[in-house]
py3Dmol code that shows the C-alpha trace and the ligand (Angstrom):
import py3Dmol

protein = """\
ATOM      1  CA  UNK A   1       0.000   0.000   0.000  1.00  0.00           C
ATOM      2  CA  UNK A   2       1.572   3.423  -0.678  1.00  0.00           C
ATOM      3  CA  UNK A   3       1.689   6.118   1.681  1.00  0.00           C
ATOM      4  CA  UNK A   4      -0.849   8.289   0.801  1.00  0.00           C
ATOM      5  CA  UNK A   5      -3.285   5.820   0.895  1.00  0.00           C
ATOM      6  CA  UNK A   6      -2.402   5.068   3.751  1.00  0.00           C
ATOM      7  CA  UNK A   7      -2.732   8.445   5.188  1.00  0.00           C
ATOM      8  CA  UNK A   8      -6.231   8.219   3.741  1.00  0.00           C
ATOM      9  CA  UNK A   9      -7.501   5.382   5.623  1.00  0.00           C
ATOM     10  CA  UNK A  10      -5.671   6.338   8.755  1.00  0.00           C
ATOM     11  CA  UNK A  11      -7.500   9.798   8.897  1.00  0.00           C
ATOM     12  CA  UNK A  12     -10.681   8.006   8.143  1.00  0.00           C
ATOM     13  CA  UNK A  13     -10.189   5.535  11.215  1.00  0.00           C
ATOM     14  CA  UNK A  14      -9.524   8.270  13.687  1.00  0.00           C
ATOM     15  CA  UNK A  15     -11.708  11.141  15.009  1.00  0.00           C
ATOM     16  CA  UNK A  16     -12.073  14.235  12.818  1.00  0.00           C
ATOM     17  CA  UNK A  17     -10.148  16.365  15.583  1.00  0.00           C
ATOM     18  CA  UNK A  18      -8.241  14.114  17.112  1.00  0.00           C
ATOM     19  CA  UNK A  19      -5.341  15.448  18.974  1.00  0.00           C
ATOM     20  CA  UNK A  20      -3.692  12.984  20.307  1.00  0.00           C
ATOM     21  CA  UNK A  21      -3.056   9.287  18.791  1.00  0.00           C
ATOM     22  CA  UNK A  22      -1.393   5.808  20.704  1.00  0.00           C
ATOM     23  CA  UNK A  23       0.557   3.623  18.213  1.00  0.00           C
ATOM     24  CA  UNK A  24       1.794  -0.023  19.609  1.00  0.00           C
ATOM     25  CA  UNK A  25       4.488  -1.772  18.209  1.00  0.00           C
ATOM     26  CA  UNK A  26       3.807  -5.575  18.156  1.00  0.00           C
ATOM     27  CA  UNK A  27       6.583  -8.220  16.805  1.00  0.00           C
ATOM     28  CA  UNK A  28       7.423 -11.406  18.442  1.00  0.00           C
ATOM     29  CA  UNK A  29       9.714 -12.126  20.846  1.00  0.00           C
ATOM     30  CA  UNK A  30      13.555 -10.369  19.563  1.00  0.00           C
ATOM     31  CA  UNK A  31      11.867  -8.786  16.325  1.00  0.00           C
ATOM     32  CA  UNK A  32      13.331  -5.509  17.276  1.00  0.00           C
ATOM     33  CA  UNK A  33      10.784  -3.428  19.127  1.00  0.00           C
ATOM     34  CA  UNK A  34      13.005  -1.636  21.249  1.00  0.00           C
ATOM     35  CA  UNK A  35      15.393  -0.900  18.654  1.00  0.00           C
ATOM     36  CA  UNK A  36      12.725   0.700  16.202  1.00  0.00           C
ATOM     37  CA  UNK A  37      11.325   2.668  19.596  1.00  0.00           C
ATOM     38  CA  UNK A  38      15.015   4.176  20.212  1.00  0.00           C
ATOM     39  CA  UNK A  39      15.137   5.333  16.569  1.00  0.00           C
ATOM     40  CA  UNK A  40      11.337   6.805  16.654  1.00  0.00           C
ATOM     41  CA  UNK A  41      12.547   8.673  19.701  1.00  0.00           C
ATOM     42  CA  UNK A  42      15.826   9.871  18.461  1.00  0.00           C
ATOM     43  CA  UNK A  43      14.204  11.444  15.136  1.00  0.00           C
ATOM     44  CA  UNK A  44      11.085  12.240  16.786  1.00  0.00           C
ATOM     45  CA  UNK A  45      11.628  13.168  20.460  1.00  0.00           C
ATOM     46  CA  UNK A  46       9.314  16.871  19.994  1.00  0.00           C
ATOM     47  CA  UNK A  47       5.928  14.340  19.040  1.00  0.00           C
ATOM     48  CA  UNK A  48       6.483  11.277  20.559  1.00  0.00           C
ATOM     49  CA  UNK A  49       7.011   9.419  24.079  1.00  0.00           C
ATOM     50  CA  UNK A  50       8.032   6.425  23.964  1.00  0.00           C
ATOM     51  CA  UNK A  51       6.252   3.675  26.978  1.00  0.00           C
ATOM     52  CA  UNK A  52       8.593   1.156  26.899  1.00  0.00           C
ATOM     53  CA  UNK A  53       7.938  -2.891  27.714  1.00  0.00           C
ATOM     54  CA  UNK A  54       7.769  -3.034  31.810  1.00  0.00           C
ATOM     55  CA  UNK A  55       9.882  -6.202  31.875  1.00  0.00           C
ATOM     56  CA  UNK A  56      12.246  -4.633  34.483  1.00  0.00           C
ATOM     57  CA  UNK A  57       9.182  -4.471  37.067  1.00  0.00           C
ATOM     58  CA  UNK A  58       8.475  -8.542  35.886  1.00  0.00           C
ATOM     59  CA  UNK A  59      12.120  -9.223  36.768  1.00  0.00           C
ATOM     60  CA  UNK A  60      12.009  -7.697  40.298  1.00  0.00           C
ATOM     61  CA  UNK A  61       8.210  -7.517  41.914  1.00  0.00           C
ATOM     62  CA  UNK A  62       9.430  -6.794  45.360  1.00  0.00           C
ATOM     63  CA  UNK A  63      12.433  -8.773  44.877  1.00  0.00           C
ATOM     64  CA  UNK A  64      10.875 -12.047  42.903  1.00  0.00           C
ATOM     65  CA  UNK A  65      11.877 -12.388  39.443  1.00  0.00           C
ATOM     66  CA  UNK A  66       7.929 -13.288  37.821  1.00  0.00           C
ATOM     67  CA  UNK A  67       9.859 -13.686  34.290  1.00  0.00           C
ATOM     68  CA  UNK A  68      12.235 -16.253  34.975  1.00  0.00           C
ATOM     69  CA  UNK A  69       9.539 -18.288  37.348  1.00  0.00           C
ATOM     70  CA  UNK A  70       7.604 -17.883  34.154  1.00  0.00           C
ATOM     71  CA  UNK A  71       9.720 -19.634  31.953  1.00  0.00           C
ATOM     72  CA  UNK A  72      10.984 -22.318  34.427  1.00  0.00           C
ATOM     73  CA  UNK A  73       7.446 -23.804  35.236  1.00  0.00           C
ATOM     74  CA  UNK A  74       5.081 -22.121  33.436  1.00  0.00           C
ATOM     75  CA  UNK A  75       2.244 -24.498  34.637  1.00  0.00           C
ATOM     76  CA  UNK A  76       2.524 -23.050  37.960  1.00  0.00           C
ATOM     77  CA  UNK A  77       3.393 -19.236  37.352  1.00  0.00           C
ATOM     78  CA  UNK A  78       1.962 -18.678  33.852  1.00  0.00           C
ATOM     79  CA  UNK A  79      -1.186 -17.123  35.681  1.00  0.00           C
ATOM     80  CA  UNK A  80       0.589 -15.035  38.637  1.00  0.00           C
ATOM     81  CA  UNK A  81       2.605 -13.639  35.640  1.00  0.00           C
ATOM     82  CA  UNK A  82       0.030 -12.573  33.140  1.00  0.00           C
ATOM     83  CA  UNK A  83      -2.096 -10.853  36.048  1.00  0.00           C
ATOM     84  CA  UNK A  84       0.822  -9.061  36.428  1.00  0.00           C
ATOM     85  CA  UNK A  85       1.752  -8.640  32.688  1.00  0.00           C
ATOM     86  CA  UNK A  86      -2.277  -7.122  32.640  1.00  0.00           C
ATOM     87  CA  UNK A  87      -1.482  -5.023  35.373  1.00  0.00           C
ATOM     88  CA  UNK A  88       1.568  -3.207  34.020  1.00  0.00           C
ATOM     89  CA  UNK A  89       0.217  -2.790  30.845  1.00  0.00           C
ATOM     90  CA  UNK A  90      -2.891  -1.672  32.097  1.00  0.00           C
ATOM     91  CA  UNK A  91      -1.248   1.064  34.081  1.00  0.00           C
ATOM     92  CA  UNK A  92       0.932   1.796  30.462  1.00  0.00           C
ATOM     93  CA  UNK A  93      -1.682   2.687  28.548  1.00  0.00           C
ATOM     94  CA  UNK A  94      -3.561   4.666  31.057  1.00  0.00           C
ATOM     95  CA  UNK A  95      -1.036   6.982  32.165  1.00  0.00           C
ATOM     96  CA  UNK A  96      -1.269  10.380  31.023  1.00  0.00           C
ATOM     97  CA  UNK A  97       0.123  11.712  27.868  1.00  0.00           C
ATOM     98  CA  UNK A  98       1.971  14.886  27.077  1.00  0.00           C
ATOM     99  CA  UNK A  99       2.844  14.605  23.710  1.00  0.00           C
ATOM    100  CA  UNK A 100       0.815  13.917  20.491  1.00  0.00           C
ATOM    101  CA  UNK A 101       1.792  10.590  20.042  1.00  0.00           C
ATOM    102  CA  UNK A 102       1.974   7.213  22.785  1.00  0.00           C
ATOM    103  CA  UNK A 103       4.074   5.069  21.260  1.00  0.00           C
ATOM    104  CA  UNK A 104       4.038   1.631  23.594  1.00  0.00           C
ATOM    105  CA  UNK A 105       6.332  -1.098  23.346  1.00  0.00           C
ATOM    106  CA  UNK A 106       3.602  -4.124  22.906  1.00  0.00           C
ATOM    107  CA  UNK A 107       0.404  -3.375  24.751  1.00  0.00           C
ATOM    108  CA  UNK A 108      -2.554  -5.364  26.732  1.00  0.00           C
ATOM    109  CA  UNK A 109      -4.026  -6.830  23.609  1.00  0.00           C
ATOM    110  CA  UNK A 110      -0.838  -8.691  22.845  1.00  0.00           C
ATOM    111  CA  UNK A 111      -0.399 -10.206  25.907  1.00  0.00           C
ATOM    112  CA  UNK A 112      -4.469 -11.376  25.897  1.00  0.00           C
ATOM    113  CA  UNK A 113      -4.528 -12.388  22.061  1.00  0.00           C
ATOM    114  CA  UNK A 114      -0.801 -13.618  21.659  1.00  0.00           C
ATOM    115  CA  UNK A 115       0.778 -14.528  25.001  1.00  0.00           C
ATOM    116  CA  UNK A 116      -1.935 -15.730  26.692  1.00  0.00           C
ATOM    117  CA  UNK A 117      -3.824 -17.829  24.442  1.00  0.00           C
ATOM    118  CA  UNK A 118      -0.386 -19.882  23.215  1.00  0.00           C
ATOM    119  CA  UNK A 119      -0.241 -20.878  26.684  1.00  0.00           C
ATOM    120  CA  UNK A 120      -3.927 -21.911  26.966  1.00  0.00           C
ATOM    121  CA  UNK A 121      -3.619 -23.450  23.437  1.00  0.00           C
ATOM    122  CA  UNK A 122      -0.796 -25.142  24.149  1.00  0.00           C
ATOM    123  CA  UNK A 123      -2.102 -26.969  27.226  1.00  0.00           C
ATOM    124  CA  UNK A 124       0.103 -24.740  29.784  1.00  0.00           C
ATOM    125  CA  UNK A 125      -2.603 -22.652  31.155  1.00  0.00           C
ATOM    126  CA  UNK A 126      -5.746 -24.418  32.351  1.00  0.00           C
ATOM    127  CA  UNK A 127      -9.129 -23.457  31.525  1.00  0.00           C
ATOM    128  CA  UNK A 128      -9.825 -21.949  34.801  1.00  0.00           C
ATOM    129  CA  UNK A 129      -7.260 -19.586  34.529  1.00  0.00           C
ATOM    130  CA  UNK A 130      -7.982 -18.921  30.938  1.00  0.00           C
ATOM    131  CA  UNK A 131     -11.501 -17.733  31.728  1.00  0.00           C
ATOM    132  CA  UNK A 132     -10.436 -15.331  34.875  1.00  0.00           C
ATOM    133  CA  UNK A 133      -7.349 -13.892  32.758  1.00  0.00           C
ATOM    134  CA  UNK A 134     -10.034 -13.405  30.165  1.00  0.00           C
ATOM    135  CA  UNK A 135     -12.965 -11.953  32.157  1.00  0.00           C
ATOM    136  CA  UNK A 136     -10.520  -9.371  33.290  1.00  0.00           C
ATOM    137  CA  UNK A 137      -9.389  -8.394  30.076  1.00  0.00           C
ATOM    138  CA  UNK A 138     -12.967  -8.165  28.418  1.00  0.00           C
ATOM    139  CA  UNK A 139     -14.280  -6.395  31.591  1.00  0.00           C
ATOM    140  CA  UNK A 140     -10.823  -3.609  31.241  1.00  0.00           C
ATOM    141  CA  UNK A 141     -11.205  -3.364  27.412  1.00  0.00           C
ATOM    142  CA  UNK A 142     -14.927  -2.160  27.954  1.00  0.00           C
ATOM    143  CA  UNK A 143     -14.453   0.210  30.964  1.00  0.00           C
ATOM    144  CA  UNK A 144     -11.088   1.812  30.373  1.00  0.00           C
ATOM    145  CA  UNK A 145      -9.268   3.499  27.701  1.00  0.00           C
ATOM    146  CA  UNK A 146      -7.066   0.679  26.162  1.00  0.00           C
ATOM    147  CA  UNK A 147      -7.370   1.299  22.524  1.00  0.00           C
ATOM    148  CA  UNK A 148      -4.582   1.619  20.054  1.00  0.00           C
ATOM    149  CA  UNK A 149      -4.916   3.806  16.868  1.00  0.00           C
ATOM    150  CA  UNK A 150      -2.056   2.436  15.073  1.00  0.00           C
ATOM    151  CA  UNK A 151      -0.554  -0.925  15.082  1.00  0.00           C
ATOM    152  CA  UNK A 152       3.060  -1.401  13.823  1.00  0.00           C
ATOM    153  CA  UNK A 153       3.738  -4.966  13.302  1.00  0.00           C
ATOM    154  CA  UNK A 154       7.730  -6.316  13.230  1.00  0.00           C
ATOM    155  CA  UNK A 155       7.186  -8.852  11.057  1.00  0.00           C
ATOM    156  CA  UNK A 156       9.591 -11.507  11.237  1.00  0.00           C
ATOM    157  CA  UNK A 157      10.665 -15.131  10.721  1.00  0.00           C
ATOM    158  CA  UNK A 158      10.577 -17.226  13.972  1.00  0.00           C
ATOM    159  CA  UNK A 159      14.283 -18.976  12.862  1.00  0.00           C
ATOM    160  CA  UNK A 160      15.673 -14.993  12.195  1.00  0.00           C
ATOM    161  CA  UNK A 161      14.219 -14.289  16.070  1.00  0.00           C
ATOM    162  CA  UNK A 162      15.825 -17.450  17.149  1.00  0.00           C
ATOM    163  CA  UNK A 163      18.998 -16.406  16.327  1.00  0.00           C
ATOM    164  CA  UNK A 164      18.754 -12.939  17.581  1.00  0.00           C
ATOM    165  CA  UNK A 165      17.486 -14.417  21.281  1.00  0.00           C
ATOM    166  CA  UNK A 166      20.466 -16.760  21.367  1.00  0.00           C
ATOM    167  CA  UNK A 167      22.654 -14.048  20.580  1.00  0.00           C
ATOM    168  CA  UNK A 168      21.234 -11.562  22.866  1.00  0.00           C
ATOM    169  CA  UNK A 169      21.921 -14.073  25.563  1.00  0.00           C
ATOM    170  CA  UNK A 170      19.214 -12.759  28.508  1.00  0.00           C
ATOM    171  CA  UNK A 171      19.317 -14.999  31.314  1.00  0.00           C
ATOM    172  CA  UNK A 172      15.525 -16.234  31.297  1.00  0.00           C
ATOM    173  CA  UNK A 173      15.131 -16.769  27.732  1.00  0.00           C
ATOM    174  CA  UNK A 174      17.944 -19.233  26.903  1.00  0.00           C
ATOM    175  CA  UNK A 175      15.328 -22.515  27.511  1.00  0.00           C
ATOM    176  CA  UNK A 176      13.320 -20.983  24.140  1.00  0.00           C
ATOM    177  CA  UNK A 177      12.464 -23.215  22.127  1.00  0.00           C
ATOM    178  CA  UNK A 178      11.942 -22.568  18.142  1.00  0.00           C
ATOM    179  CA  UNK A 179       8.555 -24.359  18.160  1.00  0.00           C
ATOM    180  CA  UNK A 180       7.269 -21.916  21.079  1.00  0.00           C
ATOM    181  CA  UNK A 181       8.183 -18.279  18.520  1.00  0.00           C
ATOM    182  CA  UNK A 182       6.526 -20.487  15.745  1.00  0.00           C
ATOM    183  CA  UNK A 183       3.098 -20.403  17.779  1.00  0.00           C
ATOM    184  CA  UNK A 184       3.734 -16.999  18.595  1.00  0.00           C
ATOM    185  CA  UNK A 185       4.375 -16.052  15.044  1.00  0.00           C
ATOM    186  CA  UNK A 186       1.198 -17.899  14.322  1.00  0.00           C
ATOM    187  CA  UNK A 187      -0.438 -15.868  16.611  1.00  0.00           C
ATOM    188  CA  UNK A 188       0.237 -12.719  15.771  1.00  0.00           C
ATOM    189  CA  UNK A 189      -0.431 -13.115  11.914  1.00  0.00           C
ATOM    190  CA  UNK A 190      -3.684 -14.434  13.186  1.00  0.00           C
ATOM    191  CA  UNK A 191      -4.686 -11.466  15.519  1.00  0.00           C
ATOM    192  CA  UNK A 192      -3.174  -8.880  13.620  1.00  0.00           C
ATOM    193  CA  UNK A 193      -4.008 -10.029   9.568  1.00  0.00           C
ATOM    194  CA  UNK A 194      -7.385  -8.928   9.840  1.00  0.00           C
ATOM    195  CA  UNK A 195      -7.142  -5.907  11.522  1.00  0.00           C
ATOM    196  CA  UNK A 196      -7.497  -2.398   9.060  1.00  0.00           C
ATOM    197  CA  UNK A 197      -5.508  -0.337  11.461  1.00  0.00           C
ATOM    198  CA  UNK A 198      -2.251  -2.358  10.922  1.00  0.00           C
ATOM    199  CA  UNK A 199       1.143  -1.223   9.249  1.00  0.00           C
ATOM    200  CA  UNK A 200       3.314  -4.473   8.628  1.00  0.00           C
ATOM    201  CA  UNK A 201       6.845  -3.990   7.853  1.00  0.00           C
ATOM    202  CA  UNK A 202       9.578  -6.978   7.485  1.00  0.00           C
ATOM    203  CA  UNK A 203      11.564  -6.831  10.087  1.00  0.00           C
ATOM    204  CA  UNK A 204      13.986  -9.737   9.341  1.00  0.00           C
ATOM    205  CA  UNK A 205      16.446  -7.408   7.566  1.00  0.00           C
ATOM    206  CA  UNK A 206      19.426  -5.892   9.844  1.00  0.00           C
ATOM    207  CA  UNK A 207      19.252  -2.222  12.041  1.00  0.00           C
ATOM    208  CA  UNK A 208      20.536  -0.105   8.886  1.00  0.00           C
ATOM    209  CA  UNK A 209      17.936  -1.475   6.455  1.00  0.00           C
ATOM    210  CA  UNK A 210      15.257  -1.137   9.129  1.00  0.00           C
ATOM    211  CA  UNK A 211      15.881   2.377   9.749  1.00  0.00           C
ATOM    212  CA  UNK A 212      15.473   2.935   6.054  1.00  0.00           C
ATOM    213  CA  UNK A 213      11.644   1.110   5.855  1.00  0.00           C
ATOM    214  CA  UNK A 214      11.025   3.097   8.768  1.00  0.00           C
ATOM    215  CA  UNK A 215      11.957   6.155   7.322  1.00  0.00           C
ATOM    216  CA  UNK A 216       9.911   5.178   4.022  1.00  0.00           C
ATOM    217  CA  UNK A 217       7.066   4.841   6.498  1.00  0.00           C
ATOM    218  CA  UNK A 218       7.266   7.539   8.805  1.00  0.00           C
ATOM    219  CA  UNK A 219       4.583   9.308   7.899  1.00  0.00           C
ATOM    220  CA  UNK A 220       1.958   6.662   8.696  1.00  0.00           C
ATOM    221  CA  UNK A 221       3.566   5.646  11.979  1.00  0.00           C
ATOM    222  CA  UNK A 222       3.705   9.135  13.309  1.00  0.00           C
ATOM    223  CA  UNK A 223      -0.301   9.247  12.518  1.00  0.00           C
ATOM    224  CA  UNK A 224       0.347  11.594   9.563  1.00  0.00           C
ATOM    225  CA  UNK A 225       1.712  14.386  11.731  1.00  0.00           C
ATOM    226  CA  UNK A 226       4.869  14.603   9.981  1.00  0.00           C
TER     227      UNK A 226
END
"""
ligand_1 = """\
31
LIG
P 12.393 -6.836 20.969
O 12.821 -5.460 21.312
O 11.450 -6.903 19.799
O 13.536 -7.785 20.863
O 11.457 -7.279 22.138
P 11.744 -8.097 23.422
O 12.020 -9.503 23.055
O 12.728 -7.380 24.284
O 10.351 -7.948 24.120
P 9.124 -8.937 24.156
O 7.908 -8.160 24.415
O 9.031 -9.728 22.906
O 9.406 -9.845 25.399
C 10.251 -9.635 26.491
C 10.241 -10.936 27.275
O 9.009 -11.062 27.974
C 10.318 -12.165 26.390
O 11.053 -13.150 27.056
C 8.887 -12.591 26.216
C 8.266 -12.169 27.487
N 6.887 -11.708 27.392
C 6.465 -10.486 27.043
N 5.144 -10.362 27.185
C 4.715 -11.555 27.632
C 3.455 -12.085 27.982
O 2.416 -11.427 27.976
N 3.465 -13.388 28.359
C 4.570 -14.168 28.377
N 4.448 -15.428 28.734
N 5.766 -13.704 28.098
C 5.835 -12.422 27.729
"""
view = py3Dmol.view(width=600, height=400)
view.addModel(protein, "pdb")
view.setStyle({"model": 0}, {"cartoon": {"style": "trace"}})
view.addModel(ligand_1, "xyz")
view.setStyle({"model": 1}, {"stick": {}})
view.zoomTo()
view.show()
């Protein structure tokens, strides 16, 4: 799709004088989120804040690591570490906004519609926990404001992620199998293929080439306000 379609069908999506605009960028697991955020921020520091992933506050809640508990037994702490995953993002996406653009590093849909239904799919989380997770969820998506104007999806190849995890080397994610990115792939082509609000971009190319397809696509990410 070229640009100024684009535009076209963003400005048709949002309110005729809307001011301000949150865009969440979604990617699986090491598809480069944080790296496109740094260069969004850099370039565009005067519109944009930047909400980055809470995963330091899932590393250390009051001194337990929820991450790493995640990952070891996930049949026991899957639950205690979505609620908390819902929690933090919750908070993300309500906190107040200076600037004309939110830009959020993953958001509470992705942890409902990706995260949290591989591990109920999968046979990790158990339908009781499913259904609470997912009563919460529904019950914050209808009473608070949680919705995302723009979605920028990192679109990558769970073998290229693979490699980038391994070589990354963080602590809890070492056990990663390829199969589990390949349901989360799955997942996020299925949640996010349908939606009209989406902006895909391949993100299996290196840092330099990124910067240049974000820089092609600039003007839809920053909501046309560029
Ligand atoms: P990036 O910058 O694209 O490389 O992104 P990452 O890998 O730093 O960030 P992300 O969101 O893919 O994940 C950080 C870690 O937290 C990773 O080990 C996956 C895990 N994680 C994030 N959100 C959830 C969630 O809702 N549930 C589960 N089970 N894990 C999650």
């Amino acid at each position: 799709t070229t640009c100024s379609s684009w535009i076209e069908r963003i400005s048709s999506l949002v309110q005729p004088k809307q001011k301000t605009f949150t865009v969440s960028v979604e990617g699986n697991i090491g598809s480069g989120k944080t790296s496109f955020l740094r260069y969004i921020q850099a370039n565009h520091d005067n519109i944009t804040e930047v909400t980055e992933e809470p995963t330091d506050r899932w590393r250390n809640i009051q001194g337990h690591n929820a991450l790493a508990l995640m990952y070891e037994d996930p049949a026991r702490w899957s639950l205690t570490f979505q609620t908390y995953v819902q929690l933090t993002m919750l908070q993300s996406h309500m906190a107040p906004q200076k600037k004309p653009i939110k830009m959020m590093e993953r958001s509470i849909h992705s942890a409902k519609q990706c995260f949290v239904e591989n591990l109920h799919n999968n046979g990790t989380m158990p339908d009781i926990e499913y259904i609470v997770l997912s009563e919460w969820y529904d019950y914050i998506c209808a009473h608070d404001k949680v919705d995302v104007d723009i979605i920028v999806y990192l679109k990558t190849r769970p073998e290229v992620v693979l490699e980038r995890i391994k070589k990354r080397h963080r602590n809890e994610e070492q056990t990663i199998p390829l199969e589990y990115l390949e349901q989360l792939h799955k997942l996020h082509e299925d949640w996010l293929g349908h939606q009209p609000n989406v902006l895909t971009l391949d993100a299996n190319c290196d840092l330099i080439e990124m910067k240049t397809e974000i820089d092609k696509h600039i003007k839809t990410i920053l909501c046309g306000l560029v």
